[in-house]
KOLRO-790455 format. One record per residue (C-alpha): residue in three letters; z, x, y. Coordinates in pm, whole numbers, plus 50000, padded with zeros to 5 digits. Layout:
# KOLRO-790455
alaZXY
...
# end
This chain:
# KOLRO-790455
unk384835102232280
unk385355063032238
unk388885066132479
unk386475079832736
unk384515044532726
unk387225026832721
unk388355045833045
unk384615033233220
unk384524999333038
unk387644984933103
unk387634972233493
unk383634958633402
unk385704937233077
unk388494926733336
unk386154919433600
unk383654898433393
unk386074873633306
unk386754842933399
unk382924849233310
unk380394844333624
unk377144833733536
unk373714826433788
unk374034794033916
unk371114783433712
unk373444791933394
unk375674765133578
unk373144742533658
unk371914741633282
unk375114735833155
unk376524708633338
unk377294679733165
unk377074639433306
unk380004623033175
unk379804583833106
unk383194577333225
unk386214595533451
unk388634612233171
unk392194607433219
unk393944630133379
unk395724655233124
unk397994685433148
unk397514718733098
unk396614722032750
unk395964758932539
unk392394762132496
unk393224778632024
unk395294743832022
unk391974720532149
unk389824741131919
unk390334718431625
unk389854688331819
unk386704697831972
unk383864677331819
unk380894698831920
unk379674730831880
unk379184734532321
unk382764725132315
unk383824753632103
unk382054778932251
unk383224773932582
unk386584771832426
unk386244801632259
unk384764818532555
unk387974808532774
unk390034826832476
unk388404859032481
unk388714860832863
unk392374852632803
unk393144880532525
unk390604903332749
unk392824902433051
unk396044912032817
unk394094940232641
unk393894925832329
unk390564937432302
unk389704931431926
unk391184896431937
unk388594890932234
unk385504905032059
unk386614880631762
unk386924850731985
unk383764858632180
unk381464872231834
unk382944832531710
unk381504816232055
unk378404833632000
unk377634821631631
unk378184785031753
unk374234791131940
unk375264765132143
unk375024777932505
unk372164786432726
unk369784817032656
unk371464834833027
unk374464829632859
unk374094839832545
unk372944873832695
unk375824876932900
unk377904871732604
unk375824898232372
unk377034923332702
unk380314914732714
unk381004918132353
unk379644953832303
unk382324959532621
unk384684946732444
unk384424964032136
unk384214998732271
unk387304993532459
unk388704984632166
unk388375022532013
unk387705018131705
unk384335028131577
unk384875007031267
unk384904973031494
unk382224985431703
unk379824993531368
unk381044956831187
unk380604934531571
unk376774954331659
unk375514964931395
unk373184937431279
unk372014929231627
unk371384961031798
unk369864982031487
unk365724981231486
unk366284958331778
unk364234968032084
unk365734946732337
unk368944958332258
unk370884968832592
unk370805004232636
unk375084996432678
unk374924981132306
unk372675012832174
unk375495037632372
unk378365016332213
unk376855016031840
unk375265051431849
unk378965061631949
unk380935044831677
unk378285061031434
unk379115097031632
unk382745090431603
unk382445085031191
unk379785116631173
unk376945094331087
unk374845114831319
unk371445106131209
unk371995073831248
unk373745076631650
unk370375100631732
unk367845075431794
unk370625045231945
unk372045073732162
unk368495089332261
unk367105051232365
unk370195044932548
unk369815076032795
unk366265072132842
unk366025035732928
unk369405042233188
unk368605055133545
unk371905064033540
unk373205070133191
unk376815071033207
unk378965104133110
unk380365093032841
unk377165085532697
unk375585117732735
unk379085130432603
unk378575113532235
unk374495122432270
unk375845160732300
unk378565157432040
unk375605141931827
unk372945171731885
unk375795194431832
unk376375178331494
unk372795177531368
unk372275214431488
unk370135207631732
unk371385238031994
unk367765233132233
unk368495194732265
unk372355202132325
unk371855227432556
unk370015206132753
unk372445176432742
unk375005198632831
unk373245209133162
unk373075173833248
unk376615165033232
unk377415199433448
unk375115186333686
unk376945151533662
unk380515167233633
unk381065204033685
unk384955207533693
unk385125198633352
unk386035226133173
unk384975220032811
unk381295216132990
unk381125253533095
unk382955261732733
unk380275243732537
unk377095255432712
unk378435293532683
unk379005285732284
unk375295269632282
unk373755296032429
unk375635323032264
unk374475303831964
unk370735301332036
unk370895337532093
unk370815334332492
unk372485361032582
unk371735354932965
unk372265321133021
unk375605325732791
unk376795354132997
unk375905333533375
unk378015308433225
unk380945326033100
unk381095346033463
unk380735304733627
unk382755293033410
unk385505323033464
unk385295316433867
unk386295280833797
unk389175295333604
unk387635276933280
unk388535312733083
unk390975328133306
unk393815333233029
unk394335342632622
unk394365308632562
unk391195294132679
unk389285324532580
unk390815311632205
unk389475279132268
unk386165288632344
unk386085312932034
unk387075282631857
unk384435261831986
unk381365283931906
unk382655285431574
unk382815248931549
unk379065241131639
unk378015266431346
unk378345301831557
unk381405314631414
unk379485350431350
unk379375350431745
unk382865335831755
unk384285363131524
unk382315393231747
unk383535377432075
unk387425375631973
unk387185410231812
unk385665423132114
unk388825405132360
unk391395419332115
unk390255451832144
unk389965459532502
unk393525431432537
unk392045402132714
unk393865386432394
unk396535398732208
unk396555410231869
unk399005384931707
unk399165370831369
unk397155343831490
unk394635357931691
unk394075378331336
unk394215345531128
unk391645328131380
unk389595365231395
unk389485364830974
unk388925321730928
unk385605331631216
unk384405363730941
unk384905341130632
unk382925311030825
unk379755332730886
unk379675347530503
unk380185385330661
unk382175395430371
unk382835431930455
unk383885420930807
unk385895393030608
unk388365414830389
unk388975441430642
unk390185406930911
unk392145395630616
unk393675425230519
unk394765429630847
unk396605391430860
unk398185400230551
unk399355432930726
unk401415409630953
unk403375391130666
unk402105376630391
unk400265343030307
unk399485328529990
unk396045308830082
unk394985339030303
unk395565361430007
unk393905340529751
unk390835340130014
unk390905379529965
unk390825378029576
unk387725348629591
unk386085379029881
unk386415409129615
unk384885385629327
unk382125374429578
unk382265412429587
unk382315420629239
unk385315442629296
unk387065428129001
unk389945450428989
unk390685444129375
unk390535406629299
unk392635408428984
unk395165422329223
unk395055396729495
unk395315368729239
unk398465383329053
unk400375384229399
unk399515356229475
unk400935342829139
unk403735360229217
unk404705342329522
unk403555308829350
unk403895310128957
unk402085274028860
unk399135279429117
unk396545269628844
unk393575275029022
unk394595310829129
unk395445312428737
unk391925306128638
unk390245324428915
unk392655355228752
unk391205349228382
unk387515346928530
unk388155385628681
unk389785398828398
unk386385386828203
unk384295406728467
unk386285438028405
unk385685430727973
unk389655429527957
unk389265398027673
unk392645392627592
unk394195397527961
unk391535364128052
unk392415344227716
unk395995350927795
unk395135336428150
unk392885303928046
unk395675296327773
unk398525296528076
unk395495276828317
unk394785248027988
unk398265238628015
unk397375223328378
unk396185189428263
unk393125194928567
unk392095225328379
unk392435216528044
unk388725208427952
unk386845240328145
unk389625261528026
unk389275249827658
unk385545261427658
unk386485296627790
unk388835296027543
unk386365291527243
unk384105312327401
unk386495339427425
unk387305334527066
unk383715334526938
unk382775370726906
unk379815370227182
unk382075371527471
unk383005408827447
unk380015422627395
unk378765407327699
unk381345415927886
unk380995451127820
unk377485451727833
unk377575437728191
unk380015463728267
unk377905491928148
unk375175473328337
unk377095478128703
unk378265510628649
unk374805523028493
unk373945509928849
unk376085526829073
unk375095558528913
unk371455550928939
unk370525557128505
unk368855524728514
unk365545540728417
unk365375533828027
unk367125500028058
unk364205489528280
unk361675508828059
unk362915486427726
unk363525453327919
unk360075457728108
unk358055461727773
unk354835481927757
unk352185482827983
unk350005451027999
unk347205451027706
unk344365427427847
unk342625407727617
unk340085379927675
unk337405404227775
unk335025392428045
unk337635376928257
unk339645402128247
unk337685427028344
unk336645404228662
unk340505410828748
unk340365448228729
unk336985450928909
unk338275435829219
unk337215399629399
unk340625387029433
unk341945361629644
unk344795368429868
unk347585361629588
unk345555379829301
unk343715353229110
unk340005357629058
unk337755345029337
unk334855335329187
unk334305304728894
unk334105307928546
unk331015316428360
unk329995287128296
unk331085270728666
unk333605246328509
unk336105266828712
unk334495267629076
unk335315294729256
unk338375298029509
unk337605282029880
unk341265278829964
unk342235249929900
unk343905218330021
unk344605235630442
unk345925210930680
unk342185205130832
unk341535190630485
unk344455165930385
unk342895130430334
unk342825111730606
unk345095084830452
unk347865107230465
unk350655111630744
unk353325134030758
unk356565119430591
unk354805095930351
unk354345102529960
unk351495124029883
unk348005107429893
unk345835117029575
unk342665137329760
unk340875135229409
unk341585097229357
unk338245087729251
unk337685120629005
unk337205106828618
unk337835125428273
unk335485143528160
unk337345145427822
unk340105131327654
unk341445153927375
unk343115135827082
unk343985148726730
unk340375136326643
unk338945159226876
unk340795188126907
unk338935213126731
unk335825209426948
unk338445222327225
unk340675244627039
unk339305275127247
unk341675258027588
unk344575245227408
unk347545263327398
unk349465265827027
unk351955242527167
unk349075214527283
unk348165216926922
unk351705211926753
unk351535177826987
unk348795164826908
unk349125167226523
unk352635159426493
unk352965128226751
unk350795096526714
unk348745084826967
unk349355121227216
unk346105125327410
unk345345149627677
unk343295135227972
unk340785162528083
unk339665158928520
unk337225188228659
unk339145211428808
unk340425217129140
unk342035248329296
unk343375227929520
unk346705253029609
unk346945267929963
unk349655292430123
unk350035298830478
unk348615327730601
unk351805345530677
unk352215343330287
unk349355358330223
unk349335386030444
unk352785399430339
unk351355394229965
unk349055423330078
unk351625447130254
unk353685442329939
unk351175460529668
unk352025491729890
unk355985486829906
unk357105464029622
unk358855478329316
unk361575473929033
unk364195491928998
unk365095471828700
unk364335435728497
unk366325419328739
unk366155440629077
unk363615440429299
unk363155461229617
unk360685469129888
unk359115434929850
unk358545410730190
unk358245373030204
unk354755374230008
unk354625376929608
unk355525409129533
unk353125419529262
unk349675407429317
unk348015428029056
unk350815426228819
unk351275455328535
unk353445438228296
unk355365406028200
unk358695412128471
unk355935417628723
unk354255384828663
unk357275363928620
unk358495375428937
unk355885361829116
unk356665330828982
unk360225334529061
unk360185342729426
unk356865319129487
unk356905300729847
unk358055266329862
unk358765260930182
unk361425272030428
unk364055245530296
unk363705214230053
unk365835183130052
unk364875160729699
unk366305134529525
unk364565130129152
unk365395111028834
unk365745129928490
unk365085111828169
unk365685119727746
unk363295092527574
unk363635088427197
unk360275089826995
unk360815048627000
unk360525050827371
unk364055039727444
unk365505055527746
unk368865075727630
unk370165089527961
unk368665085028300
unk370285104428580
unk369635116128971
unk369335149029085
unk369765159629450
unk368785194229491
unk369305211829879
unk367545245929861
unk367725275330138
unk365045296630068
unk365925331730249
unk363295358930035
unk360115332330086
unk361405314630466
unk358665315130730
unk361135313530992
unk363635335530936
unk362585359930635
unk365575379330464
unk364975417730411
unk366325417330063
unk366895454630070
unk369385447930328
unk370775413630211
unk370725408329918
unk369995367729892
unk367325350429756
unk368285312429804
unk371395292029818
unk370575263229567
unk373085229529595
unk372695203129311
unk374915174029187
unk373875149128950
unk375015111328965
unk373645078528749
unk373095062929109
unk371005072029450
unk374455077529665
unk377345091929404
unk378175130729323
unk379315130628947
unk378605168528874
unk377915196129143
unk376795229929124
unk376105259629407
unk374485288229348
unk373555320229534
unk370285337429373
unk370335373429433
unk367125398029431
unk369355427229295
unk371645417028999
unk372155455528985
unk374305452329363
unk375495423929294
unk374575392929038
unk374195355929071
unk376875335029215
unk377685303229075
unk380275276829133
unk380935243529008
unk382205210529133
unk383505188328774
unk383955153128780
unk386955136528995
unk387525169929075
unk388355182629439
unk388195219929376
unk385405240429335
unk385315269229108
unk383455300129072
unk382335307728695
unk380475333728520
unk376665339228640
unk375365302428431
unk372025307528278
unk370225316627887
unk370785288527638
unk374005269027794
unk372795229127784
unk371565218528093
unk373675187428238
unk371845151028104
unk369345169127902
unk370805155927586
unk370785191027425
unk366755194127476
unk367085217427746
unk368665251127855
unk370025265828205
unk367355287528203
unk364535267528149
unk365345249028503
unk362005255928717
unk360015268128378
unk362085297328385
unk364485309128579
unk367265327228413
unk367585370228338
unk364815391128226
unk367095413028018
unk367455392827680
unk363675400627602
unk360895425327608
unk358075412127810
unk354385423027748
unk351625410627995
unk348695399127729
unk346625393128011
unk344395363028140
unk342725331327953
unk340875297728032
unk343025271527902
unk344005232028008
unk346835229028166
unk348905199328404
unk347445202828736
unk347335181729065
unk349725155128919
unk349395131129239
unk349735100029081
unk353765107328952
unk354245109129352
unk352165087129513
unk353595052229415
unk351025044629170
unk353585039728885
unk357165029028835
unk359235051428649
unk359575027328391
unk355655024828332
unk356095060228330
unk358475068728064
unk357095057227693
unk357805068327341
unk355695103427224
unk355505113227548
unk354995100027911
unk352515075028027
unk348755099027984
unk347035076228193
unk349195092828468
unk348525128828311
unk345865149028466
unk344545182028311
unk342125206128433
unk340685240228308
unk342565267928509
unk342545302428431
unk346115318028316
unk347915348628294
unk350335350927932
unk353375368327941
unk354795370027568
unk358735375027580
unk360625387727266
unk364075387427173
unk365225425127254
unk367435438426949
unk371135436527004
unk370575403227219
unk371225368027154
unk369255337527255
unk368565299727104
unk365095309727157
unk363785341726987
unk360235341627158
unk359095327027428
unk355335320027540
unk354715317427931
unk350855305628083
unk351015308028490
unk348345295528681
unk346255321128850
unk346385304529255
unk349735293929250
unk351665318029022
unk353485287128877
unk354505285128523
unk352675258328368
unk353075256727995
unk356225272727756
unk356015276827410
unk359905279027275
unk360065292826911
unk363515297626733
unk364935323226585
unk362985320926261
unk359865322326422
unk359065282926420
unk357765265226725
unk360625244426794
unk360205234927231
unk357005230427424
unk357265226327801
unk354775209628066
unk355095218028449
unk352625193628578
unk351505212128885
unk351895196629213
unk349865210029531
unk352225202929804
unk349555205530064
unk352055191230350
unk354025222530305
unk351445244830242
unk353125252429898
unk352985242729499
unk355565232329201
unk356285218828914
unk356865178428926
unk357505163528692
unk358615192428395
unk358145175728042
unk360115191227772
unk359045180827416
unk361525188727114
unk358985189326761
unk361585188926580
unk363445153926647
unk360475140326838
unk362465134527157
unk361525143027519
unk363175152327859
unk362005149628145
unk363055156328501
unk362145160328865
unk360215126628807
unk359855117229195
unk358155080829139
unk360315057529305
unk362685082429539
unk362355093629891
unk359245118929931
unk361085153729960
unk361475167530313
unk360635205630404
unk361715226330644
unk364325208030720
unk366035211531097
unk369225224131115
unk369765235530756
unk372015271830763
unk373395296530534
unk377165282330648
unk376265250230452
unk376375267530130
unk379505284730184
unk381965271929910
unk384445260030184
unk381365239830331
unk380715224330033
unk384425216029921
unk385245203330232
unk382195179730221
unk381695166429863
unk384855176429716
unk386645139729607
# end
């Protein structure tokens, strides 16, 4: 990209110096000497540089230099001499300009991004009057180091203030789209430089792999046949290339289809790398089945090592654990001390419940000082007891499943049918009047709950607000109407749940800050139309398999607990989210013992607008990326994770990034009671999100519905009122930031099934009617004590039409400490929906490649 400046820029840097300026520049820089000087010889301009006594002298000194090393293409030396010549501020404005021109010249035919980014930088960033040539030079050295969003806007000025842009620009502009994923912008760059250049070859190439990739079948075919006449894709060779190509701009499913289809009817031969290429396209779009069969093939030719260990990570993406187990042992065959393969083996042998073929295999993998730690935990794991009984169980699970007998494993893990108590509300449910998700339409008896109007739409966001910022607080100027303190608290004992109580009594000072309520959630329409078609078609087929169900919540007249907690599990919220958040544990004192940030990138695929995934047919409910760091910029821990809708097909995928590490590895479905990272013990895996782990450790009964306080519309955490450190005090955080409203709730009770083990031996779930979030937990242990209470303070995101949890407060009665996470006070407001954002990015190649260290 940058040699292709160079090419343009060179003869403008040669021809500019000795450096002509209007003869006004002249004019205004002439000087009247007092005397004649003697005459002197030819002296070098570096060795007078010392001597000179003012600032006009070294500049023009300077200047003179950087012609010199100009004219002998010592380009960087030049842009030093002539960056020096303008700090001096000593010539006239004309010239200064000219100089500002010249040096962006210079430093793009220098090719190195780095010089270009360190010499413009500071002058041509948020400046307007930049020359479009110093926005084209410093949007291209960010193109050439992939800092994309940064080159966009530069790049974008640059071409539309030019009458003429030149190629080279609208080259790094297209490389740039192509980057972000922006296929409709690229295309259309693309047909520019045709226009401007149409025997370039790797034109035609990359407007038949943008079109192909926008699902332009026409315009990709005109081009291939235009592009074939030119004799762009006459032989096997260039038809590689442009497979190659689609792939690389995030098409390889067409790449893969288009080089299978030329191998088979011999426009390219079948070699072992045509087959290598043909299996890297199949692994690149996620199309496992297509994947192994490509691979097995390459290996047919001779055999590989990596390719074969690719095949073994396939059949455990698979869950063919036997077929992996095989893969991995040749491939330790071939290379004994491959310690990752080694681990990857022990993980499979788990799946199949062989225990002592995968302790045999972690106690070879701890041996690898990289592995030592992670394989030391499997180890005692192993060793515990618990690990093959779960092994098995899951075992029975999948092969229960292939033979469809999943019927009285559902029945038990379902629980009975719902028994509804609370009387008159209730029976408002089963007579009818519901809104489009299933909560009751009309208010409370005695109108303290006002009746559903649907809530915060885009015609009603307050006018403050604009797209991008931090949420604006529509109920700003609302007041308590009651503050609920130990004092109080029997007067409103009838809305407090059991876990409200245990805080108030046990921690000094905990009040509750009661605000009339606001049903304030909204879904897009699409939402709740598919809500509707889904009471027809929706159904398990077991705790933690759902079928039949469409983009909507599946159940909106739920029959019992796994129902209802579904709902809250596959709730909208939004297309895609990008977050960054701060987690907290604060000692009763109020002393902060661990602060950490969380970046979370989530692809929703069951609940996308866009592009809605038929679960029946793929099974995929979200890819979920995460890493935590103790700064805004680092990656200290990272985990993927691909959330299925059918653990019966084929469970939850997890992987994990360790410190300093630069492989990823794939590890047992995480979830139950395993500590959640920075939680300081407080917290489990599967209280992430309220809940989010397995349904089959308890027996869930639907009790039915109740009027109770809860968190709700918690604008002030998000829109700047406080600092996270106002935020965070001892007991529990700030209450003047708290807001709590009577909402109506549905309560799923969850009990420990017999035969199961869990920290947590009942569990106590309240979900708010409009939104079907979980907003209160009660946590008891094992002996029946009320041991962890959590608060999802419930967030109306009106911008994307959605709701969640923000922040999640997690009280421990038992030690008086607190956690606390997705506290979004002082970082960037999340962004939904975001552009670009593909199922390829959560690939564990993708993700190695980028954040591995």
């Amino acid at each position: 990209m940058l040699k292709a400046f160079r090419g343009t820029l060179l003869p403008v840097v040669l021809l500019m110096l000795p450096l002509a300026l209007p003869a006004q520049q002249y004019r205004s820089e002439t000087r009247v000497l007092d005397e004649v000087p003697e005459e002197r010889g030819k002296v070098d301009p570096e060795s007078l540089l010392d001597q000179a006594d003012s600032s006009y002298e070294r500049a023009l000194l300077l200047r003179e230099l950087a012609g010199r090393a100009a004219r002998q293409e010592r380009y960087e030396q030049a842009a030093d001499f002539l960056g020096r010549a303008l700090q001096e501020g000593a010539l006239s404005r004309p010239a200064q300009r000219a100089m500002e021109e010249q040096l962006s010249q210079l430093l793009v035919a220098s090719g190195d991004p780095a010089a270009i980014i360190r010499g413009l930088e500071d002058k041509v960033r948020g400046n307007r009057d930049a020359a479009p040539a110093q926005q084209a030079a410093l949007g291209s050295a960010y193109a050439a180091r992939e800092r994309f969003r940064d080159a966009l806007p530069l790049l974008e000025q640059a071409v539309r203030r030019s009458r003429e842009p030149q190629e080279s620009w609208l080259r790094a502009l297209l490389a740039t789209q192509i980057g972000l994923d922006r296929s409709n912008d690229a295309r259309r760059t693309v047909d520019r430089l045709l226009v401007r250049n149409p025997r370039e070859a790797q034109y035609w190439r990359q407007a038949v792999a943008l079109h192909r990739k926008a699902g332009d079948d026409k315009q990709a075919q005109a081009a291939l046949e235009v592009a074939a006449r030119l004799g762009f894709v006459a032989d096997a060779a260039q038809r590689r290339h442009l497979a190659g190509l689609t792939a690389r701009i995030g098409a390889p499913y067409y790449a893969a289809t288009q080089l299978e289809d030329w191998m088979e009817s011999g426009a390219v031969p079948r070699t072992r790398e045509t087959l290598r290429e043909l299996a890297g396209y199949w692994l690149a779009s996620r199309e496992d089945g297509a994947a192994v069969e490509a691979v097995r093939a390459f290996l047919a030719t001779g055999g590989d090592v990596e390719m074969r260990r690719q095949l073994g990570q396939l059949h455990m993406d698979r869950e063919e654990y036997g077929q992996a187990i095989d893969a991995f042992e040749r491939v330790l065959a071939a290379v004994p001390d491959e310690v990752d393969t080694r681990m990857s083996l022990a993980v499979a042998r788990y799946q199949t419940a062989d225990i002592e073929g995968a302790l045999a295999a972690f106690k070879k993998a701890a041996q690898s000082d990289r592995h030592a730690a992670l394989a030391a935990d499997w180890i005692e794991y192993l060793e515990s007891g618990r690990a093959r009984d779960q092994a098995m169980s899951a075992a029975r699970e999948r092969a229960a499943s292939r033979g469809d007998t999943e019927t009285e494993l559902a029945r038990a893990v379902l629980g009975d049918p719902m028994s509804l108590e609370g009387g008159e509300e209730t029976d408002a449910h089963s007579r009818g009047g519901l809104t489009p998700v299933g909560a009751n339409a009309g208010p409370s008896a005695d109108g303290v709950i006002p009746p559903w109007n649907g809530g915060i739409t885009p015609d009603r966001w307050p006018e403050s607000f604009a797209e991008g910022d931090r949420l604006v607080d529509p109920f700003a100027s609302d007041e308590p109407v009651a503050t609920v303190t130990a004092g109080n608290m029997a007067e409103h004992s009838k809305y407090l749940s059991d876990g409200h109580k245990a805080l108030l009594r046990s921690r000094e000072g905990f009040r509750m800050p009661v605000y009339p309520t606001r049903r304030s959630v909204s879904y897009p329409k699409r939402i709740y139309e598919a809500t509707r078609a889904n009471s027809d078609r929706a159904r398990l087929i077991g705790s933690d398999s759902l079928e039949g169900a469409r983009l909507g919540f599946p159940f909106r007249e739920p029959e019992n607990g796994v129902e209802a907690m579904w709902n809250h599990r596959v709730r909208y919220r939004g297309d895609s989210v990008m977050a960054r958040t701060e987690q907290a544990v604060v000692a009763p004192s109020g002393d902060v013992e661990r602060r950490l940030y969380q970046t979370e990138r989530v692809y929703f695929r069951y609940g996308n607008l866009d592009d809605p995934v038929d679960i029946d047919r793929q099974n995929i409910l979200l890819y979920y990326l995460s890493w935590f760091s103790r700064d805004r910029s680092g990656v200290d821990f990272l985990t993927l994770v691909h959330e299925t809708a059918n653990a019966a097909d084929r469970g939850r995928a997890v992987w994990v990034l360790p410190p300093r590490s630069n492989r990823l590895f794939r590890v047992p479905p995480v979830g139950y009671d395993q500590p959640f990272p920075g939680s300081g013990g407080l917290y489990f895996v599967d209280m992430l999100d309220m809940y989010n782990g397995a349904f089959d450790r308890y027996d869930w009964k639907l009790i039915g519905k109740r009027e109770m306080y809860i968190p709700y519309n918690g604008f002030k955490w998000v829109d700047g009122s406080y600092e996270v450190d106002e935020l965070l005090q001892g007991g529990q955080p700030n209450p003047d930031a708290m807001r709590f409203e009577r909402h109506r709730v549905w309560i799923v009770e969850a009990t420990e099934r017999a035969g199961k083990s869990h920290a947590f031996g009942k569990r106590v779930f309240y979900i708010d009617e409009d939104s079907w979030n979980v907003a209160l937990v009660e946590n008891y242990d094992n002996q029946g004590n009320l041991w962890r209470v959590q608060e999802g303070h419930i967030l109306p995101l009106y911008n994307a039409q959605a709701a969640n949890a923000s922040p999640v407060v997690t009280y421990d009665l038992k030690d008086g400490r607190y956690f606390i996470n997705r506290i979004a006070a002082e970082t960037d407001p999340p962004q939904y929906d975001v552009p670009g954002i593909r199922a390829g990015d959560y690939l564990p190649s993708s993700v190695r490649s980028r954040y591995a260290r």
